[in-house]
C-alpha positions as CSV (number, residue, x, y, z in Angstrom):
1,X,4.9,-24.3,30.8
2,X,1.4,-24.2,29.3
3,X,0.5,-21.9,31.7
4,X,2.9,-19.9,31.1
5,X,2.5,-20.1,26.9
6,X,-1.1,-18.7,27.8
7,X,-0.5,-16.1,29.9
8,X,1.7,-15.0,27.2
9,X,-0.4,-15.3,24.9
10,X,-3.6,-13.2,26.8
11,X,-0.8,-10.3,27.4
12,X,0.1,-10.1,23.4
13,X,-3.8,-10.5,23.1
14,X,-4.4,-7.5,25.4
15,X,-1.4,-5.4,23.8
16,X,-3.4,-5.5,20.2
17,X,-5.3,-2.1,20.6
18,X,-3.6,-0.5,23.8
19,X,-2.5,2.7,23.7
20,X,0.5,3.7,26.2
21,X,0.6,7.3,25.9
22,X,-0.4,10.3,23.7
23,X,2.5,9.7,22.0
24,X,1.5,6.4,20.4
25,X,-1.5,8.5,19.0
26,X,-0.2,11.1,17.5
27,X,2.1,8.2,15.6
28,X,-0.9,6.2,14.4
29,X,-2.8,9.7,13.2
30,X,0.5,9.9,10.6
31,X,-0.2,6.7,9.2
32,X,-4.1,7.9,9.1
33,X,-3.2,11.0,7.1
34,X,-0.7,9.6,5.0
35,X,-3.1,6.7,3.9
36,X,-6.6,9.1,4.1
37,X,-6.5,10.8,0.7
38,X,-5.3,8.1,-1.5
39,X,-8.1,5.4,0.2
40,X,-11.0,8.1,-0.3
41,X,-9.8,9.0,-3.9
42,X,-10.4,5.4,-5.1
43,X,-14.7,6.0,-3.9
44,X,-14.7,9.1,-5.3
45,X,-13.4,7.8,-8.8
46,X,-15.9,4.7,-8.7
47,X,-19.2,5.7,-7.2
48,X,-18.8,3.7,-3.7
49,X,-18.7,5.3,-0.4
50,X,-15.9,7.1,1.1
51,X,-16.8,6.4,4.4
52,X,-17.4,2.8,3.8
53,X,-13.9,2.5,2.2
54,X,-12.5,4.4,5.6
55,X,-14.4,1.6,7.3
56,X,-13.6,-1.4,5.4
57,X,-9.7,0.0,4.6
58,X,-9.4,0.3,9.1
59,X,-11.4,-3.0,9.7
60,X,-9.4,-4.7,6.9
61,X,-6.2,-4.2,8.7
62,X,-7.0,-5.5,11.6
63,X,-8.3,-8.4,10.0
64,X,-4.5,-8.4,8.4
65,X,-2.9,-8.0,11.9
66,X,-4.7,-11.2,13.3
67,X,-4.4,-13.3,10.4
68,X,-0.6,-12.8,10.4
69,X,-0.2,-12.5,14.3
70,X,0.0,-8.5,14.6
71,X,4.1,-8.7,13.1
72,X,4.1,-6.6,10.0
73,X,3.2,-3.1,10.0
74,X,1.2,-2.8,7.2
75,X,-1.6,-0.6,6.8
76,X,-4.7,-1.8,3.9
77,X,-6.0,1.0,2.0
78,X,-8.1,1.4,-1.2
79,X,-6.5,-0.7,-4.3
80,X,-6.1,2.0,-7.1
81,X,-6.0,-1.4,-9.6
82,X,-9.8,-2.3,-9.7
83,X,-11.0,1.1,-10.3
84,X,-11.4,1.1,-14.0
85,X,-12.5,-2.5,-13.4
86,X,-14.9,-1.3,-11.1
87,X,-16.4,1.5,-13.6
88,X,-16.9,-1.2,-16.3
89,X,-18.9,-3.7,-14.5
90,X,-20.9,-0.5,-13.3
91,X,-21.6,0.6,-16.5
92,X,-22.6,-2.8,-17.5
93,X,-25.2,-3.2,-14.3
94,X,-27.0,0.0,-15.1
95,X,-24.8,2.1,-12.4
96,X,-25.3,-0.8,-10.0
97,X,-22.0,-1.5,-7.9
98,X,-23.4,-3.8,-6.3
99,X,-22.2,-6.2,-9.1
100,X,-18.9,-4.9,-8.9
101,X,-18.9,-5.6,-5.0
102,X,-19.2,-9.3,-6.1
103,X,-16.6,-9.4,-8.1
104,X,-14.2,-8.0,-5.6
105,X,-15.6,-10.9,-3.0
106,X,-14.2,-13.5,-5.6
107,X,-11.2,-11.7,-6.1
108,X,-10.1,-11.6,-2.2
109,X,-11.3,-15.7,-2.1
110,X,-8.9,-16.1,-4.8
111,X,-6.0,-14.2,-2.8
112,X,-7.1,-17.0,0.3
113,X,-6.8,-19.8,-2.7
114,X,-3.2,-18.0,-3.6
115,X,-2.1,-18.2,-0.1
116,X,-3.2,-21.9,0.2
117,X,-1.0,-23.0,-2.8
118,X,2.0,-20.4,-1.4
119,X,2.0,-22.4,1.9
120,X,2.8,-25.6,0.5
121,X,5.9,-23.7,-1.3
122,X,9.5,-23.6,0.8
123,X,10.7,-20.7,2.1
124,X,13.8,-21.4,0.5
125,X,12.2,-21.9,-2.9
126,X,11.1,-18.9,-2.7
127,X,14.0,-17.1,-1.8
128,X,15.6,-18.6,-4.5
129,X,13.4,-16.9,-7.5
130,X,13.5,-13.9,-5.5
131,X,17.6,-12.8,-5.0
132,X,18.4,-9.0,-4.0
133,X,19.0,-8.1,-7.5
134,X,15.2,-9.0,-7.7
135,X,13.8,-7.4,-4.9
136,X,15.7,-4.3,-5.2
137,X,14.7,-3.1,-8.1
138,X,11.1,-3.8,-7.4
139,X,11.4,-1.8,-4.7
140,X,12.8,1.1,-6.7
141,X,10.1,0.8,-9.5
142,X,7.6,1.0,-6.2
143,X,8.6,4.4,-5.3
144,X,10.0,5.8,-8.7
145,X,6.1,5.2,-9.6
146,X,4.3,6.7,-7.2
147,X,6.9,9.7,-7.3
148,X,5.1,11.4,-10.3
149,X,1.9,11.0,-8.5
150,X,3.1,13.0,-5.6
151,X,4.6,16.1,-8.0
152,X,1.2,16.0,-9.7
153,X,-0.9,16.7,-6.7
154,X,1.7,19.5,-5.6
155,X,1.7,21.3,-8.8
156,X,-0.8,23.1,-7.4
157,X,0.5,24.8,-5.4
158,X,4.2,25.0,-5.4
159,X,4.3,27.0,-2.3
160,X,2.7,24.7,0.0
161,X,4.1,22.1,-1.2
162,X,7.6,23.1,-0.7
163,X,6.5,24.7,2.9
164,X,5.8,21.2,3.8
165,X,8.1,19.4,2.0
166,X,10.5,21.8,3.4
167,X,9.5,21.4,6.8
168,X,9.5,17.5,6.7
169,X,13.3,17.6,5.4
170,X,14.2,20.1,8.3
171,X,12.7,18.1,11.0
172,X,14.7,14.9,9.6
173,X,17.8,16.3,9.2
174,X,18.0,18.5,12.1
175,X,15.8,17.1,14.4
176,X,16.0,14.1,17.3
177,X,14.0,12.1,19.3
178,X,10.1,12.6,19.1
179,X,9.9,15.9,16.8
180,X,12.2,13.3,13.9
181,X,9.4,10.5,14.4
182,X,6.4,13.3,14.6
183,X,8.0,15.0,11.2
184,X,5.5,14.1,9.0
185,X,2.4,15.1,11.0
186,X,4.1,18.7,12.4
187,X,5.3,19.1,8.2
188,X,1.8,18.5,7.6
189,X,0.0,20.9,10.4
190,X,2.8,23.3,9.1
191,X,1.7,23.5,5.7
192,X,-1.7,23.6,6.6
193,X,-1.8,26.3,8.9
194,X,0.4,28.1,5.7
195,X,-2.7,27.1,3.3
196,X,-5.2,28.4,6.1
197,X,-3.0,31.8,6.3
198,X,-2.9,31.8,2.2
199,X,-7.0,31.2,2.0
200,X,-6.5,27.5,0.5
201,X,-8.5,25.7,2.9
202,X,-12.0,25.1,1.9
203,X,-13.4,25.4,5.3
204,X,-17.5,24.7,4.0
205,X,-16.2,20.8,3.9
206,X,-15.4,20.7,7.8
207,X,-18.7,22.9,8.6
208,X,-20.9,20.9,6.1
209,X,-20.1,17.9,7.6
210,X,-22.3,16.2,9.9
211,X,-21.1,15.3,13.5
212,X,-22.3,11.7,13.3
213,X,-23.3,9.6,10.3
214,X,-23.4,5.9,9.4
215,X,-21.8,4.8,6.2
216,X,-24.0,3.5,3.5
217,X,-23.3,-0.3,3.8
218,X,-24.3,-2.2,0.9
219,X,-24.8,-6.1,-0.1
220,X,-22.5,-7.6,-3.1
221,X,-24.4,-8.5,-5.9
222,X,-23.4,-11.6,-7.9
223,X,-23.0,-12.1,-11.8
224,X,-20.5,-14.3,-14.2
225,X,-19.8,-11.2,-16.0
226,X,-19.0,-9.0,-13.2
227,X,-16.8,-11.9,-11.7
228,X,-15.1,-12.6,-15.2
229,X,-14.0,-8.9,-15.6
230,X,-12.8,-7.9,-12.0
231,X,-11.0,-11.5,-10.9
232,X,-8.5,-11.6,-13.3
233,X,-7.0,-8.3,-11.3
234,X,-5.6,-10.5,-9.2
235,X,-3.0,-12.0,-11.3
236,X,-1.9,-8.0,-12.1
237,X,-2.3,-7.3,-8.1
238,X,-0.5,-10.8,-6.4
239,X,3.1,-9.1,-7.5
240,X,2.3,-5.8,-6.3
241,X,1.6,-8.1,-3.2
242,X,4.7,-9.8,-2.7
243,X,6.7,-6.3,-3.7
244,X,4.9,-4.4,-1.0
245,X,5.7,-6.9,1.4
246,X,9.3,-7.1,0.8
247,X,9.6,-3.4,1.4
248,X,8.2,-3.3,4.0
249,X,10.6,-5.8,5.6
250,X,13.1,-3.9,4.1
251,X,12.8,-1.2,6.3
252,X,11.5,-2.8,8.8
253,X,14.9,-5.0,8.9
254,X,12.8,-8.2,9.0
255,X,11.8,-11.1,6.2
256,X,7.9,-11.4,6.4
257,X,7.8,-13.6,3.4
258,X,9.8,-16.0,6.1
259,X,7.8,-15.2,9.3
260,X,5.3,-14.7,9.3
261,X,5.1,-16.2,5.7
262,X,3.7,-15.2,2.0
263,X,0.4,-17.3,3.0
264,X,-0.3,-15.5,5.5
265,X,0.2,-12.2,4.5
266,X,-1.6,-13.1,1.4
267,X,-4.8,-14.7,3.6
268,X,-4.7,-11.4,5.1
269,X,-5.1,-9.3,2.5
270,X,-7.4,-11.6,0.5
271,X,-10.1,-12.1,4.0
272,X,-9.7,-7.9,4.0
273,X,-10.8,-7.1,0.4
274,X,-13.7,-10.0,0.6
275,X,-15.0,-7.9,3.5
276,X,-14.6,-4.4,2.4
277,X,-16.8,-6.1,-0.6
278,X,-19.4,-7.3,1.6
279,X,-19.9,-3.9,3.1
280,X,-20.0,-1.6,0.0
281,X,-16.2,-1.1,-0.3
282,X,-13.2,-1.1,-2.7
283,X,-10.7,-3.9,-2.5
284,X,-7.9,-3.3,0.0
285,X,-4.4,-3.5,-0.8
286,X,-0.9,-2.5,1.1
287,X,-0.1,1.0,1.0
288,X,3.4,2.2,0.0
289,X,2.2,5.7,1.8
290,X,2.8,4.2,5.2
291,X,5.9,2.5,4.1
292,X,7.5,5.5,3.8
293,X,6.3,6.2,6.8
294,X,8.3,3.8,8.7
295,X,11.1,4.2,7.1
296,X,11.2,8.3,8.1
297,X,10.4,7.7,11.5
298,X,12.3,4.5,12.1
299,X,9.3,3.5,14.3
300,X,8.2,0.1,13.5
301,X,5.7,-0.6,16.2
302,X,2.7,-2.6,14.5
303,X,0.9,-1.3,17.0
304,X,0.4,2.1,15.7
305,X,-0.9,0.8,12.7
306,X,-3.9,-0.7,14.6
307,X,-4.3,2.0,16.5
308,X,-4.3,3.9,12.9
309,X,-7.2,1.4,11.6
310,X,-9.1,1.9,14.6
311,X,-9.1,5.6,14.1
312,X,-10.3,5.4,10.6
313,X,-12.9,3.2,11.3
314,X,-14.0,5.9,14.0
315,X,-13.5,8.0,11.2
316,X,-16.0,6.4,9.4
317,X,-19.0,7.5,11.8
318,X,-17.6,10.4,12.5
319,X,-17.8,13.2,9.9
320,X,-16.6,16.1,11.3
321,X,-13.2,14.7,11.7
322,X,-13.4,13.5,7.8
323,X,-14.1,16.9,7.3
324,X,-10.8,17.8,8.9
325,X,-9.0,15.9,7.1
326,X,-10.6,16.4,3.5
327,X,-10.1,19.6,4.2
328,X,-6.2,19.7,4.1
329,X,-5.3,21.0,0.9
330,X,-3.9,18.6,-2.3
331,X,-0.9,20.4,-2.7
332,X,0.2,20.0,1.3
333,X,-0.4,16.3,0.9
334,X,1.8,16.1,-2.5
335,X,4.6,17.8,-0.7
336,X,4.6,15.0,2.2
337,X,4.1,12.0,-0.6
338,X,7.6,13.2,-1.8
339,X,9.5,12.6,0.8
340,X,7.5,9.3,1.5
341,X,8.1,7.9,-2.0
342,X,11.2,8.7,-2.5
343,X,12.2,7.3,0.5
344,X,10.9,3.7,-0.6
345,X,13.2,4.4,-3.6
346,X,16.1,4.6,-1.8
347,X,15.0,1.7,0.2
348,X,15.5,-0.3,-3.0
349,X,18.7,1.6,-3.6
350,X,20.3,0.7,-0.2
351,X,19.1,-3.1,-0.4
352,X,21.3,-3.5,-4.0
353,X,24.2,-1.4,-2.3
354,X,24.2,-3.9,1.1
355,X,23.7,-7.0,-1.1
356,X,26.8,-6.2,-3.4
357,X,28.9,-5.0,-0.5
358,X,28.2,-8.1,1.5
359,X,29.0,-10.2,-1.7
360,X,25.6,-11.8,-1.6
361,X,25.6,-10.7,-5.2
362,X,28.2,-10.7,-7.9
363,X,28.2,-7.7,-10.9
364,X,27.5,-10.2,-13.8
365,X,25.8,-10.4,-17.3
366,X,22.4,-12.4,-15.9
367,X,22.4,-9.7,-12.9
368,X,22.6,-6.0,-14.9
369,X,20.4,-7.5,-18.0
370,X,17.5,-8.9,-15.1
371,X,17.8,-5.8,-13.1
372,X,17.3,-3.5,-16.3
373,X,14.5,-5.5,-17.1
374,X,12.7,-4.8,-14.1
375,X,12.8,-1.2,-13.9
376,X,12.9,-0.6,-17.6
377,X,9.1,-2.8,-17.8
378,X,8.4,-1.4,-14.3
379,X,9.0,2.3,-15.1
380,X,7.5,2.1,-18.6
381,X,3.8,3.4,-18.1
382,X,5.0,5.8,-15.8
383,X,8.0,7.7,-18.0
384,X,7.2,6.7,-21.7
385,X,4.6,7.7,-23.7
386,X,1.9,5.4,-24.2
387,X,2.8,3.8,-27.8
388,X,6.1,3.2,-26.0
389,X,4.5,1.5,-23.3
390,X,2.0,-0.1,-24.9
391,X,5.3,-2.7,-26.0
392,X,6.0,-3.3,-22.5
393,X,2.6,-5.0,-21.7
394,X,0.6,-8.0,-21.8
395,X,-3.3,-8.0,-22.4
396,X,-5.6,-10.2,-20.4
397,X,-8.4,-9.6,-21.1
398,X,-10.4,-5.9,-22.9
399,X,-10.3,-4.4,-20.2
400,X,-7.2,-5.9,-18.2
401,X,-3.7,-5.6,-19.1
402,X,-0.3,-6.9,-17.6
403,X,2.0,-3.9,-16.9
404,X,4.1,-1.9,-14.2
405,X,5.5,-3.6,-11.4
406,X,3.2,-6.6,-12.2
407,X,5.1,-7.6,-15.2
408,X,8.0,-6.3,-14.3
409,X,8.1,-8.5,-10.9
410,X,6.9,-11.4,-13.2
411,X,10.1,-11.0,-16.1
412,X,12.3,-10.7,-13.4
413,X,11.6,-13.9,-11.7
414,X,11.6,-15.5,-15.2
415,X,14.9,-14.1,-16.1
416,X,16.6,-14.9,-12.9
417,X,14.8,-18.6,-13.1
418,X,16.1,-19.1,-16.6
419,X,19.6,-17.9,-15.7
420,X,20.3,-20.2,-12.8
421,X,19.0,-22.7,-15.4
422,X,21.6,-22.1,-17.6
423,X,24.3,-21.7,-14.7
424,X,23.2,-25.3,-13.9
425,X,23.5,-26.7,-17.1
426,X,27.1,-25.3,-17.7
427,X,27.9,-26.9,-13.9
């Protein structure tokens, strides 16, 4: 029986980074380009290498995968919440990010503490704060913010966007088979060949670009102030966390805060952002891009998410190929993140329509009032002005304030905790 159990267990070791046919990589380069812009942005708007966040983004996921056994398709890109974090510590250090790197080092350890405290929690406790009418709407909020996002980068150019938007919609409602699970890379060579046609493609960035290079890896620097102002991000990012993860199994159709568990999901992400620090990169987080993913192809294999990290961690040394992919224009990109956000939306949508029609939840007073909180808090920074929004927000610290999903995950746990509270006492 032991021998057995091993032999088992060298097979699953052995499947981690195969690759069983061509097919497998043209999958995992859809979850490369639909991560790629959105984890070399977050560099670009700090100072820190883009190639060193390719790196740390595709080793931090396979750090993930082993911590939480290779189960949950998830692919760790660059977190978009340090960044103004990131420029303030800068600033202070004389343009050094070095300091900045340390912070983000305490701030992954603290995601391992958070996981350690999570583990001693039940399952069923934590089921219990977190009900469908809970989950769903942070799932909608997840999607209904990133939405705007997409529209802004294909504003311009409408027609690009809508060629590959277009395309995308076409393949998955008309198609079958391999084209429906390939749609978002052929929607994507569609509208690039267009924007090659129309003269949009900056072609300088793929000759420019040097065959081979090696990333500028750097050593965190360490200060009380540096650690003081980027730490505290954590308690913004731990929701984003737990709602990312939910989705995921969502679509997926499994519960990864049950199996593989919270604490382990949460180790993985916290050992991948201390390591992108300790080689001169941003702090990783779970990327709702490749969500949406998953749900249009229906193709859940975790698989092709490694095989995706290990590409962009070639990537990393290979510039030509960056080049390539740099090179496809903003607009084609905001016409795919349309149809990937929006389908996370309706993710959300569907999991409130199965729980009611299941029963699993009744339509009641406590259940519209904590589900309106959520997306009204949630949706706030996105849709109303700023003085608007500014209500629907806690500061932290100067820098650091409590908004978005984060809050909005956080009032609705209170609000359905204080209900059952009151349900109790009546009983």
């Amino acid at each position: 029986m032991v021998a057995v159990t091993a032999k088992s267990k060298m097979v699953e070791e052995s499947k981690f980074l195969s690759i069983t046919s061509g097919k497998d990589i043209i999958l995992a380069l859809q979850h490369l380009i639909a991560m790629f812009g959105a984890t070399v942005l977050v560099p670009m708007l700090t100072g820190m290498n883009p190639s060193v966040a390719l790196f740390s983004a595709g080793a931090g996921t396979l750090i993930f995968h082993l911590v939480t056994g290779g189960t949950v398709p998830v692919f760790l890109g660059s977190s978009f919440a340090f960044i103004a974090v990131i420029n303030i510590v800068k600033e202070a250090n004389g343009g050094d990010l070095a300091y900045a790197q340390g912070g983000i080092f305490v701030a992954g350890m603290l995601y391992v503490l958070a996981s350690a405290l999570v583990r001693k929690v039940k399952y069923e406790t934590i089921k219990k704060f977190m009900p469908s009418y809970v989950v769903g709407p942070m799932i909608i909020v997840i999607g209904l913010t990133l939405v705007p996002t997409a529209f802004g980068m294909a504003k311009g150019n409408l027609v690009l966007a809508g060629i590959t938007l277009g395309t995308a919609l076409l393949i998955n409602i008309f198609g079958k088979g391999l084209p429906k699970q390939m749609s978002i890379i052929i929607a994507v060579t569609v509208g690039y060949l267009a924007a090659f046609v129309l003269n949009q493609v900056d072609t300088t960035i793929i000759s420019g670009a040097p065959l081979l290079q090696m990333p500028a890896f750097t050593l965190p620097k360490f200060n009380l102030n540096g650690i003081m102002t980027i730490a505290p991000v954590v308690l913004a990012v731990f929701m984003e966390h737990v709602g990312d993860i939910t989705t995921n199994g969502q679509v997926v159709g499994k519960d990864f805060i049950k199996n593989p568990g919270l604490h382990r999901t949460l180790l993985g992400d916290g050992l991948a952002t201390s390591f992108a620090a300790l080689v001169g990169g941003p702090a990783n987080t779970t990327y709702g891009e490749n969500t949406g993913v998953l749900a249009i192809t229906k193709n859940y294999n975790p698989q092709l998410l490694r095989l995706a990290a290990a590409f962009a961690v070639i990537l990393a040394f290979v510039g030509k190929l960056g080049g390539v992919l740099q090179s496809i224009p903003t607009p084609v990109m905001g016409g795919i993140s349309i149809i990937l956000f929006s389908m996370i939306s309706f993710i959300g949508v569907k999991t409130l329509k199965t729980a009611f029609s299941a029963k699993e939840i009744k339509v009641e007073a406590k259940t519209v009032i904590t589900m309106a909180a959520i997306l009204i808090i949630g949706l706030a920074p996105t849709y109303l002005p700023a003085e608007l929004a500014s209500i629907f927000s806690i500061r932290l610290t100067e820098s650091l304030s409590l908004s978005g999903l984060s809050l909005a995950a956080l009032a609705g746990i209170i609000l359905n905790s204080f209900f059952s509270l009151l349900s109790r006492k009546k009983a």
